[in-house]
GUVEX-72190 format. One record per atom (N, C-alpha, C): residue number from 1; residue in one letter; atom name; x negated, y negated, z. Coordinates in steps of 0.001 Angstrom, whole numbers, padded with zeros to 6 digits. Layout:
<lumtis>
pos,code,site,px,py,pz
NUM,A,CA,X,Y,Z
...
</lumtis>
This chain:
<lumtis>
pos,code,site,px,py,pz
1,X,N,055125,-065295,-037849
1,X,CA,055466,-064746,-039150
1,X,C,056916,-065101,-039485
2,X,N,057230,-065595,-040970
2,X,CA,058096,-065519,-041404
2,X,C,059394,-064797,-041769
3,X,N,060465,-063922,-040936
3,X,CA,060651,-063230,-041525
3,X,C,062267,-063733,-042234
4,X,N,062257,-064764,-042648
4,X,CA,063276,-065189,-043470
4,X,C,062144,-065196,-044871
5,X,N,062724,-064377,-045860
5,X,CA,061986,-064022,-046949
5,X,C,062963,-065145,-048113
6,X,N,063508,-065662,-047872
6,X,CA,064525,-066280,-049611
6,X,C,063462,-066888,-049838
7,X,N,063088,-067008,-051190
7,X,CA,062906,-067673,-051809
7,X,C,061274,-067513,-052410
8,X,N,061150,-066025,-051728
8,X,CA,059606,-065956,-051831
8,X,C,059442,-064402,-053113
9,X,N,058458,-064697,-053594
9,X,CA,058071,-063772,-054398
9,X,C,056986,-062632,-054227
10,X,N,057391,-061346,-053506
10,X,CA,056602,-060867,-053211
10,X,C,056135,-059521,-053664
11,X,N,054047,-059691,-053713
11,X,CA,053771,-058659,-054461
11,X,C,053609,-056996,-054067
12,X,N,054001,-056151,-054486
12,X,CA,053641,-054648,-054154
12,X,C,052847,-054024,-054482
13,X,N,051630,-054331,-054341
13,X,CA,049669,-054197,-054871
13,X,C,049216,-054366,-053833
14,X,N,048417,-053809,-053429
14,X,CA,047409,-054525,-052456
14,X,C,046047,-054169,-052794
15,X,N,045047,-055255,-052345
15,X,CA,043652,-054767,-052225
15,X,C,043112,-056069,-051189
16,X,N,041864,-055583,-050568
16,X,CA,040909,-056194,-049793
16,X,C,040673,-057817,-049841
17,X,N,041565,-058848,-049305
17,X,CA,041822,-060282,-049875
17,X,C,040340,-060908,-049617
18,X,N,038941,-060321,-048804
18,X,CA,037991,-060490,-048629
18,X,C,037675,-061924,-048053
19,X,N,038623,-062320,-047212
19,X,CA,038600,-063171,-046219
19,X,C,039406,-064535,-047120
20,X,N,040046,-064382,-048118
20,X,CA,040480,-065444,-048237
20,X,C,042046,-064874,-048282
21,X,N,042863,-065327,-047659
21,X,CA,044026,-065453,-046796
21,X,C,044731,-066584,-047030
22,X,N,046082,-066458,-047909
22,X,CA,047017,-067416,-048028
22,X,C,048171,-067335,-047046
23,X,N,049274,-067968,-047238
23,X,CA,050466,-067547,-046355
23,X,C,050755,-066449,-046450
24,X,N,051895,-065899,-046036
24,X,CA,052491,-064490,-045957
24,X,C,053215,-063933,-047242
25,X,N,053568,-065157,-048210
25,X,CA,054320,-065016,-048904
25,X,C,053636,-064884,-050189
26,X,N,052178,-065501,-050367
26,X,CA,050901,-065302,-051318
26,X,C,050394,-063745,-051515
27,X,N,050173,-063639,-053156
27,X,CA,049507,-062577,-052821
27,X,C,048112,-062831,-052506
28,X,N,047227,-061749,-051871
28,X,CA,047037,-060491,-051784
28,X,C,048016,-059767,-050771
29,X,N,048763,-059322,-050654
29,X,CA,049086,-058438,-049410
29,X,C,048393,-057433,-048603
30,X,N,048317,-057276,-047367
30,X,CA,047473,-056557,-047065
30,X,C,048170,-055187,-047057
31,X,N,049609,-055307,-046943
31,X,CA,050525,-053966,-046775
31,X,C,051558,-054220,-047711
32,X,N,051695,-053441,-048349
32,X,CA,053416,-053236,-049052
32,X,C,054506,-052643,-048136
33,X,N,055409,-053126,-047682
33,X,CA,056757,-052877,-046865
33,X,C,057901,-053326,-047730
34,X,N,057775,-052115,-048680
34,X,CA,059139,-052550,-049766
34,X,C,060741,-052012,-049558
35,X,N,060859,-052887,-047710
35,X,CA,062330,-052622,-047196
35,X,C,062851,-054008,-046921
36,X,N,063626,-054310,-046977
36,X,CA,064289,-055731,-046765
36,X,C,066187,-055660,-046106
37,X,N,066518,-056575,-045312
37,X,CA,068008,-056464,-045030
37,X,C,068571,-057861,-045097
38,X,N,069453,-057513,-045740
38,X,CA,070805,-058474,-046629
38,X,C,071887,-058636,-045269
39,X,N,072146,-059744,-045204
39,X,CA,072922,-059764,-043795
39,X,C,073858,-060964,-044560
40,X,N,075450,-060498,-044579
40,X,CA,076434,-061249,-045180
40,X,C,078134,-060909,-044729
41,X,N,078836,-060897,-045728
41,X,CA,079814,-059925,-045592
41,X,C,079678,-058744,-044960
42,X,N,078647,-057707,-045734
42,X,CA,078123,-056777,-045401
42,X,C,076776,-056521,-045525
43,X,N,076416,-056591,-044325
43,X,CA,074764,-055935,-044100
43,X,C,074706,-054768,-044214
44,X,N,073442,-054539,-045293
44,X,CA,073019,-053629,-045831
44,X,C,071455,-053690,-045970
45,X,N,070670,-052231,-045971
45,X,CA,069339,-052385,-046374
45,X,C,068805,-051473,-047771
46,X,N,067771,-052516,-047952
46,X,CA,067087,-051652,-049571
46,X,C,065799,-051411,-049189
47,X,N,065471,-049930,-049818
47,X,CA,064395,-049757,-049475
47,X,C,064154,-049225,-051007
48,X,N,062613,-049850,-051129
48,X,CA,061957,-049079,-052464
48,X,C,060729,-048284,-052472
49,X,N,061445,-047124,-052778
49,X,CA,060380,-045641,-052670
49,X,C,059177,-045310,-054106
50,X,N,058504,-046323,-054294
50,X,CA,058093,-046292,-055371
50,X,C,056183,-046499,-054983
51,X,N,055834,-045741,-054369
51,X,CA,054317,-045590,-053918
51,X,C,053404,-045734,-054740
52,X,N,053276,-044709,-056301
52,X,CA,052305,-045546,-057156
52,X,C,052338,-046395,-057868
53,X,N,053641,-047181,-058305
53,X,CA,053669,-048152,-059167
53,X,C,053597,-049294,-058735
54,X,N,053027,-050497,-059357
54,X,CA,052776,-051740,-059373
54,X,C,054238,-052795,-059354
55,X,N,054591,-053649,-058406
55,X,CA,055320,-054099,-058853
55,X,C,056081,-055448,-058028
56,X,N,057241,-056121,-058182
56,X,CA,056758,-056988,-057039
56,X,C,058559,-057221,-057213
57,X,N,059146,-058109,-055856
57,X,CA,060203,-058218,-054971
57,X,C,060022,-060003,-054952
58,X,N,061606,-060430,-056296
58,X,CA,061911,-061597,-056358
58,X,C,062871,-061664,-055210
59,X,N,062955,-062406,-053934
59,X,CA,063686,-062686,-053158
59,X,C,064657,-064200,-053786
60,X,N,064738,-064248,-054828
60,X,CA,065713,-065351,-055128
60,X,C,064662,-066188,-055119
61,X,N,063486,-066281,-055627
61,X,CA,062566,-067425,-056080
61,X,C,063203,-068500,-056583
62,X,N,063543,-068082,-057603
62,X,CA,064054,-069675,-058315
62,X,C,065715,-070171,-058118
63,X,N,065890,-069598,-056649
63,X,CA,067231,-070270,-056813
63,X,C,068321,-069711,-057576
64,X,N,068634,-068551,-058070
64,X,CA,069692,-068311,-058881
64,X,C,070554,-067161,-058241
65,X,N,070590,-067502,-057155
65,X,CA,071219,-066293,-056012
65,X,C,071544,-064822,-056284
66,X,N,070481,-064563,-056825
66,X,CA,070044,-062906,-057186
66,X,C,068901,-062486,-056423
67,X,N,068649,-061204,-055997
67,X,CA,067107,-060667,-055798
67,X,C,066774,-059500,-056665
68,X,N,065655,-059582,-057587
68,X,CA,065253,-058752,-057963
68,X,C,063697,-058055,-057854
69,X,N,064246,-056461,-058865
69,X,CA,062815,-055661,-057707
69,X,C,062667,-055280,-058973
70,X,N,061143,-055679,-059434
70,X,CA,060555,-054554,-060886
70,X,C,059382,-053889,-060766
71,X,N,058961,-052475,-060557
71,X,CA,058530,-051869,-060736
71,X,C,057346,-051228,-061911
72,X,N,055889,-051127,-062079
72,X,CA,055781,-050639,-063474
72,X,C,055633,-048655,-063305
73,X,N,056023,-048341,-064174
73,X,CA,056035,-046864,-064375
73,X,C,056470,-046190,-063128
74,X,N,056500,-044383,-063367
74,X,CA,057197,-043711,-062018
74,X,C,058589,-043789,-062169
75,X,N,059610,-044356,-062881
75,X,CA,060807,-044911,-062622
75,X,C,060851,-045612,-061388
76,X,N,062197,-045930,-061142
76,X,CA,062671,-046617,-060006
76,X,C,063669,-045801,-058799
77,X,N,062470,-045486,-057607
77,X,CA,063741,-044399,-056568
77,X,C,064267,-045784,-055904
78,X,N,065619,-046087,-055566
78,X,CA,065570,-047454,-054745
78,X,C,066796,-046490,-053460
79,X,N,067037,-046771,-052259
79,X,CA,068208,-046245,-051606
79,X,C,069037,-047353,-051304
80,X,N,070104,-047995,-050967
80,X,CA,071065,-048697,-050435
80,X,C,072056,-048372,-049059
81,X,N,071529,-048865,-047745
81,X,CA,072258,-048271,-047045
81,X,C,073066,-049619,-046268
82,X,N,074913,-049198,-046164
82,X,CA,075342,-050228,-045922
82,X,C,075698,-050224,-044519
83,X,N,075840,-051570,-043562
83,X,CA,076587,-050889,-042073
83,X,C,075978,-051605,-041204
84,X,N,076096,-051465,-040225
84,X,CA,075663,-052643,-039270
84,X,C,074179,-052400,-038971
85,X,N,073956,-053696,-038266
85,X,CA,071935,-053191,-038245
85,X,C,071608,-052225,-037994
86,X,N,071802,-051720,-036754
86,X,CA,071812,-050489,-036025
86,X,C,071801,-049497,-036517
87,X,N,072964,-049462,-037740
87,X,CA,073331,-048165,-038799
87,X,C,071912,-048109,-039575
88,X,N,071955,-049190,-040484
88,X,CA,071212,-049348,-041138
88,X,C,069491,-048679,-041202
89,X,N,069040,-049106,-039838
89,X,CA,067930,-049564,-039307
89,X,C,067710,-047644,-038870
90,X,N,068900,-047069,-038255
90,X,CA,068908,-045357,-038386
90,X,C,068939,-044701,-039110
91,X,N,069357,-044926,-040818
91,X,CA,069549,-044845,-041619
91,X,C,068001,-044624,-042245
92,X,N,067339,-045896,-042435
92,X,CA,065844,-045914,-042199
92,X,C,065171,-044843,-041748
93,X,N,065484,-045005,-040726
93,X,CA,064347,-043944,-039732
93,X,C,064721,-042691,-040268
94,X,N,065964,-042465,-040494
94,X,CA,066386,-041050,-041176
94,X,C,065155,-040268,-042014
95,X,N,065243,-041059,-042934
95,X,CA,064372,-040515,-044257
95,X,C,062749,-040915,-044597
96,X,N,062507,-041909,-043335
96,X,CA,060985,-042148,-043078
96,X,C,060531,-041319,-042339
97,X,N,061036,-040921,-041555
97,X,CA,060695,-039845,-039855
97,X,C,060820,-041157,-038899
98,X,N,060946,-040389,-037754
98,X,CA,061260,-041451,-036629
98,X,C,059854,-041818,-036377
99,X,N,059299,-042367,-035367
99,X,CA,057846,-043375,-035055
99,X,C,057988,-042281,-033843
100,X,N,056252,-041880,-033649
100,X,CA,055703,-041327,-032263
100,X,C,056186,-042373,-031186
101,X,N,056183,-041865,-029933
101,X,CA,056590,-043142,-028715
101,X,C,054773,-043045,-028385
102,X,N,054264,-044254,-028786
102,X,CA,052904,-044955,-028114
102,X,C,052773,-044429,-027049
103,X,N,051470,-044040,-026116
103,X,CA,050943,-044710,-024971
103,X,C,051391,-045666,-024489
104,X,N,051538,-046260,-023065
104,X,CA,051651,-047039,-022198
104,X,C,050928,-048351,-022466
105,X,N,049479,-047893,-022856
105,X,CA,048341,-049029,-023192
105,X,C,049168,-050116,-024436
106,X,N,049390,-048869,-025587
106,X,CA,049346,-049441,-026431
106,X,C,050377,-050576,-026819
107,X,N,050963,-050606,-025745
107,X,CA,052211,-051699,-026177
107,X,C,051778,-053295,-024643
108,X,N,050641,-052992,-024646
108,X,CA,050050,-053674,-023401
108,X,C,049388,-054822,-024570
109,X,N,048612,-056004,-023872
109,X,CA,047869,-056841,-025033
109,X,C,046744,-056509,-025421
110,X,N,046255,-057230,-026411
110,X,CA,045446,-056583,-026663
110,X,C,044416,-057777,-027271
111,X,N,042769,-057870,-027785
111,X,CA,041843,-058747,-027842
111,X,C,041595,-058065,-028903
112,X,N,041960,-059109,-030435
112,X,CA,040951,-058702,-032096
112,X,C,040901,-059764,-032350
113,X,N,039799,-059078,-033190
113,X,CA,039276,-060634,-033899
113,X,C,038117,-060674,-035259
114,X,N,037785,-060696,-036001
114,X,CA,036516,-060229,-036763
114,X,C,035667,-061356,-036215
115,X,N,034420,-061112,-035745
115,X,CA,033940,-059849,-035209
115,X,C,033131,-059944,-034054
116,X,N,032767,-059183,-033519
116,X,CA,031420,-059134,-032268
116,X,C,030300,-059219,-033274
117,X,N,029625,-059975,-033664
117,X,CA,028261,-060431,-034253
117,X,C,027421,-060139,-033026
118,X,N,027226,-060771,-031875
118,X,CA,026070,-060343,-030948
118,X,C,026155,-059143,-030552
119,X,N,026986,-058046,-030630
119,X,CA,027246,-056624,-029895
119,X,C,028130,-056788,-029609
120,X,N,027674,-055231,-028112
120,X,CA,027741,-055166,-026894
120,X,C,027942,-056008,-025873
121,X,N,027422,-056763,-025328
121,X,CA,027057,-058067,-024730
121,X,C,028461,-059353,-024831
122,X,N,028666,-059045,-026393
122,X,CA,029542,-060115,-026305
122,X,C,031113,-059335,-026120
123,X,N,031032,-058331,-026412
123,X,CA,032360,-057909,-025614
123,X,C,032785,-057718,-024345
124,X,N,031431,-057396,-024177
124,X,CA,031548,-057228,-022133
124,X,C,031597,-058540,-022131
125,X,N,031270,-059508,-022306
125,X,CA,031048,-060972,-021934
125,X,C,033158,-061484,-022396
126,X,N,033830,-060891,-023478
126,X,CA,035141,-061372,-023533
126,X,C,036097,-061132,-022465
127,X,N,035576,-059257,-022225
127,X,CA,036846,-058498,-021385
127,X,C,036269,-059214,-019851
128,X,N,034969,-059607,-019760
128,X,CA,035091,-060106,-017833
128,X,C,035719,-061436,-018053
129,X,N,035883,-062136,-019341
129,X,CA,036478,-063104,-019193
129,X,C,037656,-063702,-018797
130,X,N,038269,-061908,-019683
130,X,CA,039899,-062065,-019403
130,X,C,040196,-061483,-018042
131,X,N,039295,-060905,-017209
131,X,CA,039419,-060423,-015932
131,X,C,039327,-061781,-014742
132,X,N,038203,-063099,-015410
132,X,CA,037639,-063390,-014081
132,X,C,038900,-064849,-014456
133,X,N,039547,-064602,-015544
133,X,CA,040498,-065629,-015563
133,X,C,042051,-065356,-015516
134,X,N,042308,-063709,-014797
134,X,CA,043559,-063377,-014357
134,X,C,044204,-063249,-015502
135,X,N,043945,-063177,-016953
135,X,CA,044906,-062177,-017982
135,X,C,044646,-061239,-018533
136,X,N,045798,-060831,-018581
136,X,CA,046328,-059138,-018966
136,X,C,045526,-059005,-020012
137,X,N,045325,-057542,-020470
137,X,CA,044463,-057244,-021363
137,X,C,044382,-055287,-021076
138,X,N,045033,-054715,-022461
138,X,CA,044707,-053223,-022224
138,X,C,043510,-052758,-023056
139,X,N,043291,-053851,-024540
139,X,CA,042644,-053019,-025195
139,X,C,041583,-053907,-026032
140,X,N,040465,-053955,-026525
140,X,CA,039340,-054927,-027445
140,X,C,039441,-053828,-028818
141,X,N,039354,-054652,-029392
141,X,CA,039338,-053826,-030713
141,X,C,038199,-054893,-031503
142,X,N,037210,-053421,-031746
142,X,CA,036227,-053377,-032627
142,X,C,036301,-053629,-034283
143,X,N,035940,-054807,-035018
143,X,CA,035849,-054645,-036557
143,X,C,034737,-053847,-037246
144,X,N,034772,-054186,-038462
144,X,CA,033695,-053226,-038904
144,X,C,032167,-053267,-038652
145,X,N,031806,-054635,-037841
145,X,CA,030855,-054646,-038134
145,X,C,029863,-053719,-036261
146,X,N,030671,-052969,-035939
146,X,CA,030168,-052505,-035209
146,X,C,029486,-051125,-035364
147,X,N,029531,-050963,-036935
147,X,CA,029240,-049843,-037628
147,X,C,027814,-050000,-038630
148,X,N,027115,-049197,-038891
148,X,CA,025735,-048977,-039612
148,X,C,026117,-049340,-041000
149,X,N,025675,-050442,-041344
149,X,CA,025895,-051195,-042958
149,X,C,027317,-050446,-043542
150,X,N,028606,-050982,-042305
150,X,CA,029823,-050308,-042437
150,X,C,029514,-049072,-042842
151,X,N,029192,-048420,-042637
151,X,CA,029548,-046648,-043158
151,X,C,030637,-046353,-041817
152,X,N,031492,-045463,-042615
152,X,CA,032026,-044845,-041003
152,X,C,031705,-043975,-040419
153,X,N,031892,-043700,-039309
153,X,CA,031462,-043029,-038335
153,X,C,029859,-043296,-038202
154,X,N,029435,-044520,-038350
154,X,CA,028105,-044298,-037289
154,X,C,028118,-045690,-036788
155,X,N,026891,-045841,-036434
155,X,CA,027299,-047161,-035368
155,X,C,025847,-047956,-035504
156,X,N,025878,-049321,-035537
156,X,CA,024634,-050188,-035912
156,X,C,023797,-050181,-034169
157,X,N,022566,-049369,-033943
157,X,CA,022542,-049559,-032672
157,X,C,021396,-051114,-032525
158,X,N,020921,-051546,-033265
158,X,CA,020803,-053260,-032772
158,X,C,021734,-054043,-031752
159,X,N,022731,-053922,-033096
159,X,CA,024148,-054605,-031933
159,X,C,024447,-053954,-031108
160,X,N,024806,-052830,-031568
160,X,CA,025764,-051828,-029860
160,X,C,024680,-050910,-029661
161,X,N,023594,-050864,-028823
161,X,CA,022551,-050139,-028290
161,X,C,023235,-048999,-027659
162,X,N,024665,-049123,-026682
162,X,CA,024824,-048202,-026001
162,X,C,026482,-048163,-026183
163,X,N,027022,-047937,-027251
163,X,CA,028376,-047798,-027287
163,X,C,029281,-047048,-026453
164,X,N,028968,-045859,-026831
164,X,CA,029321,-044811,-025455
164,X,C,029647,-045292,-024011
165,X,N,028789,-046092,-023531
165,X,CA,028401,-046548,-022168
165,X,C,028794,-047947,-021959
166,X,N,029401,-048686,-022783
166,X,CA,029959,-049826,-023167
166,X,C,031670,-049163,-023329
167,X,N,032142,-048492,-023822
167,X,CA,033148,-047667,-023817
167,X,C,033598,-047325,-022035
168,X,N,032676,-047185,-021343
168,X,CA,032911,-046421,-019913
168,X,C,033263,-047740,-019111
169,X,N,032294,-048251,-019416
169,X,CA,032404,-049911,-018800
169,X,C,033459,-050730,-018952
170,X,N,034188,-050767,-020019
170,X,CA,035642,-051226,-020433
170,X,C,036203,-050413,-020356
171,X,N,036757,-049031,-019850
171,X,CA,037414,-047949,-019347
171,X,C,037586,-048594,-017604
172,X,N,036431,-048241,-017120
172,X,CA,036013,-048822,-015630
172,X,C,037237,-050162,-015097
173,X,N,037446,-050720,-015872
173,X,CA,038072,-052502,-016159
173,X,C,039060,-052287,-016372
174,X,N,039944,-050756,-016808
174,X,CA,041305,-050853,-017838
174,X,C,040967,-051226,-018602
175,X,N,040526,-051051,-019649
175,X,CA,040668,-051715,-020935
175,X,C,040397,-050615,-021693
176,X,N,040881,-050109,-023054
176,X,CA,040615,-049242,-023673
176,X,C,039792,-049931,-025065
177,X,N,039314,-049036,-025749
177,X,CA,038230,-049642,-027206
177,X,C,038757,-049177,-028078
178,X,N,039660,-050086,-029303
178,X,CA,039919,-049540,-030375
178,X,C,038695,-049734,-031596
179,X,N,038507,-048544,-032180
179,X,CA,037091,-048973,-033209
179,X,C,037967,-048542,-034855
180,X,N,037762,-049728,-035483
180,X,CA,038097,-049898,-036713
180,X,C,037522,-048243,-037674
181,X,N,038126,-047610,-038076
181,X,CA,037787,-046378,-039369
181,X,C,038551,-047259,-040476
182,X,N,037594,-047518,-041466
182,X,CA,037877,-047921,-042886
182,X,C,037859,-046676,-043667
183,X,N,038897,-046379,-045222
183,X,CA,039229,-044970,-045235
183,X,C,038602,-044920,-047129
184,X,N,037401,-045805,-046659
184,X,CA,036179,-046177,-047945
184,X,C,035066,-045083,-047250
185,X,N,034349,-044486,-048143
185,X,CA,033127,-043608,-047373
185,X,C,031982,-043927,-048203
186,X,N,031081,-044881,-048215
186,X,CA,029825,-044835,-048836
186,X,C,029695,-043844,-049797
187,X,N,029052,-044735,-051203
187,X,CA,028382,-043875,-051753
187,X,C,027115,-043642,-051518
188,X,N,026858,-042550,-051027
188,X,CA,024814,-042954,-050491
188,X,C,024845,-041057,-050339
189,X,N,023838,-040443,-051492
189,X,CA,023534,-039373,-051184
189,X,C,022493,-039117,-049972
190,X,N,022425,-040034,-048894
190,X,CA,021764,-039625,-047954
190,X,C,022590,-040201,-046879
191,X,N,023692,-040079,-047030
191,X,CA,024410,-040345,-045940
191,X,C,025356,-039017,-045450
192,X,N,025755,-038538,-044179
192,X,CA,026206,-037046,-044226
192,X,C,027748,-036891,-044759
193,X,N,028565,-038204,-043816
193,X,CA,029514,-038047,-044632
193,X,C,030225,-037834,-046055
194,X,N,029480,-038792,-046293
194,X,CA,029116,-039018,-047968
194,X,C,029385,-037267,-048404
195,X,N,028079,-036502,-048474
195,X,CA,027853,-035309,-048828
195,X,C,028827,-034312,-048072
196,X,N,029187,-034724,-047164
196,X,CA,030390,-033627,-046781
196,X,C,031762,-033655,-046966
197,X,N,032092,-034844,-047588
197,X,CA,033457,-034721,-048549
197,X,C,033018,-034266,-049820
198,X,N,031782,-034579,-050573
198,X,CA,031820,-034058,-051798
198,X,C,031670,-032621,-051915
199,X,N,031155,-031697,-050576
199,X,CA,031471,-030751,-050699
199,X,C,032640,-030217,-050455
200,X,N,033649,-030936,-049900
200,X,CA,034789,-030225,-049515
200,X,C,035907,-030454,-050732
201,X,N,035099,-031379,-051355
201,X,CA,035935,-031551,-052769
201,X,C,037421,-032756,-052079
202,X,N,036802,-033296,-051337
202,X,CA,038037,-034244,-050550
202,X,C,037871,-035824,-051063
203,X,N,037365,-036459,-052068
203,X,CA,037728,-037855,-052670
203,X,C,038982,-037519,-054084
204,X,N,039364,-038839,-053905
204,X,CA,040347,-039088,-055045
204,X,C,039856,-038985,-056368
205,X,N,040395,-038365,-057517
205,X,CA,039543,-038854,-058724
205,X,C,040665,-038479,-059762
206,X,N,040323,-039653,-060561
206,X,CA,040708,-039929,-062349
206,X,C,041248,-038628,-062753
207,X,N,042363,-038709,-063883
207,X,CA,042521,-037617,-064808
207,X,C,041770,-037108,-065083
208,X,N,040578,-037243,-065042
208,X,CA,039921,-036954,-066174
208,X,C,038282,-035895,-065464
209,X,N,038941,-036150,-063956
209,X,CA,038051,-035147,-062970
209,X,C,036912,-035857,-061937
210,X,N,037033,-037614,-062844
210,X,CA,035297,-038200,-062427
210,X,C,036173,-039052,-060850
211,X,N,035387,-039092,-059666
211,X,CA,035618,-039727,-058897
211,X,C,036434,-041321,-058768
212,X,N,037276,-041879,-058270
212,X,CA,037566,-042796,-057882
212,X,C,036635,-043706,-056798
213,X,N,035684,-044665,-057233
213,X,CA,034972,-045471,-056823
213,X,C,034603,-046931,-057224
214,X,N,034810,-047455,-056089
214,X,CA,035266,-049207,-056048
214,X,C,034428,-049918,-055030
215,X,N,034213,-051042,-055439
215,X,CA,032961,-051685,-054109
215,X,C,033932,-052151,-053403
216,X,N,034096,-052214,-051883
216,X,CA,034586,-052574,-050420
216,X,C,033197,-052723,-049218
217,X,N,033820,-052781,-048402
217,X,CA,032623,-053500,-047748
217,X,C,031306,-052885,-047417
218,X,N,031140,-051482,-048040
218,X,CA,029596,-050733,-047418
218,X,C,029234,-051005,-049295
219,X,N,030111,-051465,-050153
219,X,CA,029109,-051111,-051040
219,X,C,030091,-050340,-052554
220,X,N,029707,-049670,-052847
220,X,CA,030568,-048592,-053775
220,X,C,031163,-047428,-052922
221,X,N,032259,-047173,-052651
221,X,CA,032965,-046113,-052189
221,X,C,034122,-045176,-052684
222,X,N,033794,-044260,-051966
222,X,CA,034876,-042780,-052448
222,X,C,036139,-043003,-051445
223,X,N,037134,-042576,-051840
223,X,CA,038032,-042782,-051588
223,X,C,038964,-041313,-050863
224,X,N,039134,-040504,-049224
224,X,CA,039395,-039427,-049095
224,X,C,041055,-039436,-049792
225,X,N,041291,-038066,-049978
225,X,CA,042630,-038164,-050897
225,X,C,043558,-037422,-049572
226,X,N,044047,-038516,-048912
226,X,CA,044719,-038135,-047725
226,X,C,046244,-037514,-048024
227,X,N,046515,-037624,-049406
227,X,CA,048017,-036239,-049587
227,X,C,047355,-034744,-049516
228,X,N,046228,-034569,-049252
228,X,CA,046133,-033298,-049139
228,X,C,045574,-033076,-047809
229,X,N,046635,-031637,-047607
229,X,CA,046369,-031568,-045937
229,X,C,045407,-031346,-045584
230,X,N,043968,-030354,-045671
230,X,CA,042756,-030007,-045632
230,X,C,042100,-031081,-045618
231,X,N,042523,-032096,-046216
231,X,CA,041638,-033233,-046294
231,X,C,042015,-034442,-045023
232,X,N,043488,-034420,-044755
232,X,CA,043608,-035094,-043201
232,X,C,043076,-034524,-042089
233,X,N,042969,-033076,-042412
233,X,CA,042200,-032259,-041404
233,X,C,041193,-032472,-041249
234,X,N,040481,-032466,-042537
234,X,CA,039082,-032618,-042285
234,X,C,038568,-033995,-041476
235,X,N,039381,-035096,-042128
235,X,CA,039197,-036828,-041677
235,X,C,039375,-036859,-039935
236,X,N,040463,-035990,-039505
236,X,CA,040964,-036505,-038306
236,X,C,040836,-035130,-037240
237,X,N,040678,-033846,-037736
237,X,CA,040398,-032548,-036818
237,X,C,039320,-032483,-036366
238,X,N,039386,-030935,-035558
238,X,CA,037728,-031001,-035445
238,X,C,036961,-030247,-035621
239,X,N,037525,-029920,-037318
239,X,CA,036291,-029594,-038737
239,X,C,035538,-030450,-038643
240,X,N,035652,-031717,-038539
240,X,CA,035239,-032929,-038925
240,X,C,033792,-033182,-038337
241,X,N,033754,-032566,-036716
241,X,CA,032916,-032809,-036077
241,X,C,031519,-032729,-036514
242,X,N,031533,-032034,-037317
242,X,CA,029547,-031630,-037682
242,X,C,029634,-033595,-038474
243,X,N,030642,-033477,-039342
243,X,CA,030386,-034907,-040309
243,X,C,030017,-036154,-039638
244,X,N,030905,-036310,-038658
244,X,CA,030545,-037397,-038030
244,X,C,029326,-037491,-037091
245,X,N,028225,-036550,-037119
245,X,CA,026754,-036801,-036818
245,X,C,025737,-037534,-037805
246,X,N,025984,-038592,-038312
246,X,CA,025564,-039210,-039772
246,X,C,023920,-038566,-039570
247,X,N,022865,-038291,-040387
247,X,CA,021652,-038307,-040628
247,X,C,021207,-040083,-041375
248,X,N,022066,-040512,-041598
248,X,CA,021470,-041881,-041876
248,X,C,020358,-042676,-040863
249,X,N,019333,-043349,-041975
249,X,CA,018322,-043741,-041050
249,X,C,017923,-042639,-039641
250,X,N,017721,-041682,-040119
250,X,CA,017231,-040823,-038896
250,X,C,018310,-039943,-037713
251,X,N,019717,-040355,-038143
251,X,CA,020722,-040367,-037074
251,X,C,020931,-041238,-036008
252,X,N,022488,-041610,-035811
252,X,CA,022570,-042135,-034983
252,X,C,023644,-041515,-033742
253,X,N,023830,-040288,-034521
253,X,CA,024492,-039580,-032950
253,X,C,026517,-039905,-033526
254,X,N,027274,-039018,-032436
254,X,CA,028651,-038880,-032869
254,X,C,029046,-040715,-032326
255,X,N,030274,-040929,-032737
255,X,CA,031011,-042504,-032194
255,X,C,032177,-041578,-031707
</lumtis>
């Protein structure tokens, strides 16, 4: 990755680039990180606090030794902090919150990729690979398609017949299983999740009261409205637990 940015024009939007992938400096972005550091006379960093508006970060595109940042609507919060990296970079962390310290694993290597198409099978078949050929390896990480016509929380058992037990087996090895949660929830009134955010009143929606729904990869989806706390609770506690027993196709049991 690039991280000498002059000269690049970059956007603060994102959505789903759906496998087509330019450089780093192209949009789609997959993340907005609207912080950047100026290193000169005096190093300094800018950060732009501007979450719902649209807008995008001229790094001196055309050469006219300026950078500019435009924003649409919300106004413009921007901070300026000047001082050596170090300062700077604490400065940062100040008003973001500091970062949890990881697990041990998690700063270990790790095996992604889109996707395990054959299962089960073909992951056990990667991690003995990286075993019977002497490299490191803490963790395989699962894409979406290890999930029931992507819905989250259930699991396609064709491909992964025995996830759980495929989980123990790469435990057994060191290796831990990261499994992709996409934070799209099917629209499908016969799906449980589905029906148990709409009762909890936990998707995003319009002025105007009607749901926020957009096709991503299961299809048309609701969107959980994760600024509200009840609703991270619900996604990540364990309220949650009855939800993640999908009744789809008959059930397929907790992931």
């Amino acid at each position: 990755m690039n991280y000498d940015l002059r000269g690049s024009l970059l956007k603060m939007w994102n959505h789903d680039a759906n496998g087509s992938y330019g450089s780093f400096e192209d949009p789609p972005l997959y993340i907005s990180i609207p912080v950047y550091i100026v290193e000169g006379e005096v190093t300094y960093l800018v950060f732009h606090n501007n979450p719902p508006s649209q807008g995008e970060i001229d790094m001196d595109f055309n050469h006219q030794g300026m950078i500019r940042a435009r924003f649409s609507g919300c106004g413009h919060d921007m901070f300026i902090f000047p001082g050596s990296l170090k300062e700077v970079l604490r400065c940062l962390r100040d008003i973001s919150g500091p970062q949890s310290l990881p697990p041990r694993w998690a700063l270990g290597f790790h095996q992604s990729r889109y996707s395990y198409m054959n299962g089960g099978d073909e992951v056990m078949s990667v991690a003995r690979g990286f075993k019977d050929n002497g490299l490191p390896i803490s963790a395989i990480h699962l894409d979406i398609d290890y999930m029931d016509g992507y819905r989250v929380f259930t699991v396609d058992r064709n491909r992964f017949v025995d996830l759980a037990g495929m989980n123990r087996d790469l435990a057994s090895m060191g290796i831990r299983t990261v499994a992709i949660i996409d934070p799209g929830v099917k629209v499908d009134d016969n799906y449980s999740v589905y029906r148990e955010g709409l009762r909890r009143d936990a998707y995003v929606k319009w002025p105007d009261g009607t749901y926020v729904n957009s096709p991503v990869w299961p299809g048309n989806v609701a969107f959980p409205d994760f600024t509200e706390e009840k609703v991270r609770d619900w996604w990540g506690g364990s309220n949650y637990e009855s939800s993640r027993k999908t009744e789809y196709r008959g059930g397929y049991g907790t992931t």
